[in-house]
KEKE-3310 file (N, C-alpha, C; in steps of 0.2 Angstrom, whole numbers, plus 5000, padded with zeros to 4 digits):
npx = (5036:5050:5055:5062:5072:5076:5087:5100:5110:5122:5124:5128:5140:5148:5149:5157:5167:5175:5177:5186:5197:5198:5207:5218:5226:5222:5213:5208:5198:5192:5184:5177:5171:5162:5154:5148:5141:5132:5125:5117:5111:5101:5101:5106:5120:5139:5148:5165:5174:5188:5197:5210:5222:5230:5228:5214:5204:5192:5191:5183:5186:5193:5185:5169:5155:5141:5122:5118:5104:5103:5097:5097:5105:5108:5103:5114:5124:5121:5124:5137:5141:5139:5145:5157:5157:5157:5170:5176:5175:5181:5182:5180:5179:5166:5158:5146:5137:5146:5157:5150:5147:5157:5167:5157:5154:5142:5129:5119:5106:5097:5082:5078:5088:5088:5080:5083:5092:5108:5117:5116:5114:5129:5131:5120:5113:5122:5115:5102:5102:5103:5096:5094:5091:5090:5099:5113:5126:5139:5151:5165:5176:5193:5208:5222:5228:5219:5202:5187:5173:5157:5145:5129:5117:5102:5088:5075:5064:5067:5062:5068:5075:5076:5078:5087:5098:5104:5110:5118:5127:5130:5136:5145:5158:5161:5166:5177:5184:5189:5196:5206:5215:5220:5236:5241:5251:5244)
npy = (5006:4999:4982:4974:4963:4946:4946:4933:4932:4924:4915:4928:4932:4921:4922:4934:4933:4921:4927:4937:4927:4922:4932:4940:4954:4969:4976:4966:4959:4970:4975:4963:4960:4971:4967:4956:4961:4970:4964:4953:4964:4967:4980:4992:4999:4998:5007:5014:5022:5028:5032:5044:5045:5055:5067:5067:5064:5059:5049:5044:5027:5019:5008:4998:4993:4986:4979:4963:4965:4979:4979:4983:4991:5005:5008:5003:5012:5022:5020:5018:5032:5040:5035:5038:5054:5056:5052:5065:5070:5074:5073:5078:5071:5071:5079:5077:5061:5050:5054:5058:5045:5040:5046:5045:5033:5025:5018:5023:5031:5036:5039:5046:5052:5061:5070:5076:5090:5099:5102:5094:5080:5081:5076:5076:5086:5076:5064:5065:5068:5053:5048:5042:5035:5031:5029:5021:5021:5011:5010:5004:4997:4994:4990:4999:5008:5009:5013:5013:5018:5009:5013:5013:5012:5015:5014:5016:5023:5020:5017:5015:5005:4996:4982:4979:4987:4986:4973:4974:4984:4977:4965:4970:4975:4964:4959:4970:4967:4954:4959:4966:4956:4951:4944:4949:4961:4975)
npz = (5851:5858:5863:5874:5878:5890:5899:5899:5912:5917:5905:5899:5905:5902:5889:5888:5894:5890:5878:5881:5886:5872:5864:5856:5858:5868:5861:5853:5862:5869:5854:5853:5866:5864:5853:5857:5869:5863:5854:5863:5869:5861:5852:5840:5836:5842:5851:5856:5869:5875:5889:5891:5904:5910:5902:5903:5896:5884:5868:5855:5851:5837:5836:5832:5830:5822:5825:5819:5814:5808:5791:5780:5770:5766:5781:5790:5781:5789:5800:5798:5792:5804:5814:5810:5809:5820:5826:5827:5837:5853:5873:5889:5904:5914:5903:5892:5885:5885:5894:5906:5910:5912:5921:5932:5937:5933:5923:5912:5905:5889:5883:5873:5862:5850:5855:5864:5873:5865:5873:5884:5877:5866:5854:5847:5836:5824:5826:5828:5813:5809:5811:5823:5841:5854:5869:5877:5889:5896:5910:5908:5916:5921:5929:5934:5920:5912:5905:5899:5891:5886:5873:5868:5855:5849:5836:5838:5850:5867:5881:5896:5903:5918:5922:5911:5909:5924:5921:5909:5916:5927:5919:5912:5922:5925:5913:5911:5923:5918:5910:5916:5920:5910:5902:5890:5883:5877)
capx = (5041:5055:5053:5069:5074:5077:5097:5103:5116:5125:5128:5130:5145:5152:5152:5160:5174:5178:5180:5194:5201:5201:5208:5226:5225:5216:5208:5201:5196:5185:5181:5173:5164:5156:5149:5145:5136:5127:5119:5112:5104:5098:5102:5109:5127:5141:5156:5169:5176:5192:5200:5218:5220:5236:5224:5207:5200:5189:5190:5180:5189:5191:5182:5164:5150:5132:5120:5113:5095:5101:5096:5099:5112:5106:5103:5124:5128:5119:5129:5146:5143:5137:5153:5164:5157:5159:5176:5178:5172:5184:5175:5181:5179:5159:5155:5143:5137:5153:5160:5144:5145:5166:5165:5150:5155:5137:5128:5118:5102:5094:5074:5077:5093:5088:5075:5091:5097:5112:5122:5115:5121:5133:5132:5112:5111:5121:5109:5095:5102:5105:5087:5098:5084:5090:5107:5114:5133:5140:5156:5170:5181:5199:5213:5226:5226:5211:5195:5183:5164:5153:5140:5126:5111:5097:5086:5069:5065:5067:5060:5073:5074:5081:5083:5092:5104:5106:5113:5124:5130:5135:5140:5153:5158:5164:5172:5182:5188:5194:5203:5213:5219:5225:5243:5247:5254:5240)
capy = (5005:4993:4978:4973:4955:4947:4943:4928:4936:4918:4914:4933:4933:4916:4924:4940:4928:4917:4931:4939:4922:4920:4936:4941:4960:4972:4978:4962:4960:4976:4973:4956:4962:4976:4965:4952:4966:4974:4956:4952:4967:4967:4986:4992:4999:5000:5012:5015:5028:5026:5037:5044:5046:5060:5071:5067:5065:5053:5049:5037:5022:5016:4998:4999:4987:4986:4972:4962:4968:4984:4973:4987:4994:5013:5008:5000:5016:5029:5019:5020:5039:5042:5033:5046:5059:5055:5054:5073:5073:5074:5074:5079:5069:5073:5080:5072:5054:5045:5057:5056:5038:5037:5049:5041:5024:5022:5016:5031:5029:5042:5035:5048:5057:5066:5078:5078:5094:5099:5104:5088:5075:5084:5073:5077:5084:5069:5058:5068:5068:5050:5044:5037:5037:5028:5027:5018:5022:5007:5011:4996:4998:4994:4989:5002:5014:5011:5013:5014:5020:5005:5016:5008:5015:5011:5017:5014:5027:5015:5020:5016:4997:4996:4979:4978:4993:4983:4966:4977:4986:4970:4962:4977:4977:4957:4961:4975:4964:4949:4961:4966:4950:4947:4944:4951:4965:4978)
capz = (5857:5858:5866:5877:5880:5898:5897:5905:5915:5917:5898:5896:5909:5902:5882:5887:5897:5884:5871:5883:5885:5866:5862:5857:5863:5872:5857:5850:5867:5868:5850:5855:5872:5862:5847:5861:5873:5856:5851:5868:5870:5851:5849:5832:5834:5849:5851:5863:5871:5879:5892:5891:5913:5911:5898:5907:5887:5881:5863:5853:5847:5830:5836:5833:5828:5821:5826:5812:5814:5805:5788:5775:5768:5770:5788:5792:5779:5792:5808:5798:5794:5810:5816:5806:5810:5829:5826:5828:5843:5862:5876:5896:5909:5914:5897:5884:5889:5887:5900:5912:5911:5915:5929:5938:5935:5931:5916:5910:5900:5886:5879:5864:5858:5847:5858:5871:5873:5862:5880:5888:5873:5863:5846:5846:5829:5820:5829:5826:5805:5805:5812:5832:5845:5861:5869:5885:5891:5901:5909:5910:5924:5919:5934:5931:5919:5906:5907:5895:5890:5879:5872:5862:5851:5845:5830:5840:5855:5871:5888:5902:5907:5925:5922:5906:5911:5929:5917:5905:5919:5929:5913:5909:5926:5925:5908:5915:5928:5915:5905:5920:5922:5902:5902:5884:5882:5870)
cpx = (5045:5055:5060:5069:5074:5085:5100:5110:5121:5132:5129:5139:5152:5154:5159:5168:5177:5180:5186:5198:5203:5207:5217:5229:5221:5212:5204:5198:5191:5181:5175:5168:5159:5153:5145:5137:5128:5123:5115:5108:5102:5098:5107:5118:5130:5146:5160:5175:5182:5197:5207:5219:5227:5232:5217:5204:5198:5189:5189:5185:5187:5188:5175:5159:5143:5131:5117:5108:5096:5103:5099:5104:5115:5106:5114:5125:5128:5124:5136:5146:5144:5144:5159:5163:5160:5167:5181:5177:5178:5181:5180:5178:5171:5154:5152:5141:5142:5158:5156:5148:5153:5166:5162:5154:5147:5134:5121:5111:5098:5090:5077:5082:5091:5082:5081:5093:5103:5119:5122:5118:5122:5131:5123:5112:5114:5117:5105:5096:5100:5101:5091:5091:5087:5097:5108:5122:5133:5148:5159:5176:5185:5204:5218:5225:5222:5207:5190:5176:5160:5148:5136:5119:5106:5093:5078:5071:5064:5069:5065:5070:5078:5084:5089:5098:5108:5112:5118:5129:5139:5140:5147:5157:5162:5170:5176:5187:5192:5200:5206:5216:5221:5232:5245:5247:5247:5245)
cpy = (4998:4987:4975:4965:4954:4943:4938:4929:4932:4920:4922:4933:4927:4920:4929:4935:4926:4920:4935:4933:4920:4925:4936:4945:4961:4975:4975:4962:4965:4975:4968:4958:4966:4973:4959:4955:4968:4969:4955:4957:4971:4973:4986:4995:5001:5005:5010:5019:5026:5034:5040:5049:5052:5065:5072:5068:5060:5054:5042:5034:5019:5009:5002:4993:4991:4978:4971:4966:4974:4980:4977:4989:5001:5013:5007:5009:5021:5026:5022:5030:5042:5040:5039:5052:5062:5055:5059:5074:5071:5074:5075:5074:5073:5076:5074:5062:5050:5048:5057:5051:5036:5040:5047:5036:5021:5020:5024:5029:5035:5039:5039:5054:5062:5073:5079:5088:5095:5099:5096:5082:5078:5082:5072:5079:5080:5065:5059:5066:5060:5042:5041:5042:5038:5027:5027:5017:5018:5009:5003:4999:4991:4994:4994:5008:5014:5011:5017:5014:5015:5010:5014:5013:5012:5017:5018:5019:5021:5017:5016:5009:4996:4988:4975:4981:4990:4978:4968:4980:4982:4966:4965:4976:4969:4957:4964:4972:4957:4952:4966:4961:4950:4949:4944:4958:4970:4983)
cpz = (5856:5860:5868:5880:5889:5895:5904:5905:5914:5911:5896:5896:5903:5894:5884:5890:5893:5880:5875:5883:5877:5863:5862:5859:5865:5864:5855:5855:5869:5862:5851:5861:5867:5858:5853:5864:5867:5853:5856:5869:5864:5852:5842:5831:5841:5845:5857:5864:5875:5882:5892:5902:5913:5910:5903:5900:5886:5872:5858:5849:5840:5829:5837:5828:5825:5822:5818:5810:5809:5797:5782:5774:5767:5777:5791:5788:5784:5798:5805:5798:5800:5814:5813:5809:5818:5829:5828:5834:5849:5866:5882:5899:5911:5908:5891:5889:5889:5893:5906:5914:5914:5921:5935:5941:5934:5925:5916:5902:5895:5881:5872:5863:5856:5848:5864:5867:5869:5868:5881:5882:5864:5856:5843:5837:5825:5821:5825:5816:5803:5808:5818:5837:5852:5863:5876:5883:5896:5902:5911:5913:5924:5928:5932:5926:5915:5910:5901:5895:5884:5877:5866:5861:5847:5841:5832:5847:5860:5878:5893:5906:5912:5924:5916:5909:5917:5925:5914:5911:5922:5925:5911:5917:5926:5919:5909:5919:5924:5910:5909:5921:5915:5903:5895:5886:5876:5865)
residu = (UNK:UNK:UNK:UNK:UNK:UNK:UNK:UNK:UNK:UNK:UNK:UNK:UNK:UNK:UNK:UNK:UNK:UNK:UNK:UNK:UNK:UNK:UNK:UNK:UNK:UNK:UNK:UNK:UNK:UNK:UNK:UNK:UNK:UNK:UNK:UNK:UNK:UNK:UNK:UNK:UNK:UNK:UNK:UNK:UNK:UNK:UNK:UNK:UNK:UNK:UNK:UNK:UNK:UNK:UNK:UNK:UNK:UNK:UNK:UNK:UNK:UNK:UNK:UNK:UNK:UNK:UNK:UNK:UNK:UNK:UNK:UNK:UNK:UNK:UNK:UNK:UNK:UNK:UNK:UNK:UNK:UNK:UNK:UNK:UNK:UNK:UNK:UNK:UNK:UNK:UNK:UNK:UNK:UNK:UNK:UNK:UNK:UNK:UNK:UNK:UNK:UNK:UNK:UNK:UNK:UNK:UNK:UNK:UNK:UNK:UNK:UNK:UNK:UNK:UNK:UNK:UNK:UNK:UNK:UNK:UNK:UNK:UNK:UNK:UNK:UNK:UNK:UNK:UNK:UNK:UNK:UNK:UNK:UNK:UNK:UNK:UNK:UNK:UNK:UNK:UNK:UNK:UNK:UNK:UNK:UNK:UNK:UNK:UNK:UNK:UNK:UNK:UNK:UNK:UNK:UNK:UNK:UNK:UNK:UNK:UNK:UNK:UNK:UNK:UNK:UNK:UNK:UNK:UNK:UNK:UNK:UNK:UNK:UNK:UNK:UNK:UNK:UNK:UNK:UNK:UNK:UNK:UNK:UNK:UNK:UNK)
# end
């Protein structure tokens, strides 16, 4: 079983801040929150789903991370495959957990992927191939027309932490709100 940290929300708040203040666009900007978010709550890889609001399509973005922790280099290779192969994938608006998680506007938690349902999370047997256990959708909530689904994984099956989920939530939720204020252009 995984053992989940306690996340001081503060200095979470303050990092995720300062990496939009550092940032030149909105991409490094989502880059940076997601490797931020992915370190604090020591999970192994992030992604992110971005929504097109005409379409109603969610499509994962070419920005994606892995934490240190995954130490090997079999481990990072199974994230980037795993990353590629996700690339194939669209998703609707309530479909699959980055469409749950955008719809709701809630964070969305799954202890073990790979016994999920093929219906319930869609990308079940890549998972399932490439050893992904646990996965939590946080949505970020964009002023205007983005909005985006951080969605992070772990390699360890991990039972449903109300107050991790609560921190990331809130934490994605403050993020969202500073990069509606950034004054570049993406």
């Amino acid at each position: 079983m995984f053992n989940h940290l306690q996340i001081d929300r503060s200095k979470l708040s303050s990092h995720l801040s300062d990496a939009v203040n550092k940032s030149v666009s909105y991409d490094d900007a989502l880059a940076a929150g997601l490797r931020i978010l992915c370190e604090y709550i020591n999970w192994d890889y992030g992604e992110i789903w971005i929504l097109d609001q005409d379409s109603g399509i969610l499509q994962i973005s070419p920005i994606w991370c892995f934490h240190d922790r995954a130490k090997n280099d079999e481990c990072r290779l199974s994230w980037q495959q795993f990353q590629v192969c996700s690339q194939e994938f669209t998703l609707h608006l309530g479909e699959g957990l980055p469409g749950r998680v955008c719809l709701s506007h809630r964070a969305e938690w799954i202890a073990e992927v790979s016994i999920a349902s093929e219906k319930y999370f869609l990308r079940h047997l890549i998972a399932k191939a490439f050893g992904l256990k646990a996965a939590l959708g946080v949505p970020v909530k964009i002023e205007g027309e983005r909005q985006s689904v951080f969605v992070f994984f772990n390699s360890e099956v991990c039972e449903q932490d109300p107050d991790l989920m609560q921190s990331v939530e809130i934490a994605s939720m403050g993020f969202g709100e500073d990069l509606s204020r950034m004054t570049i252009v993406a």
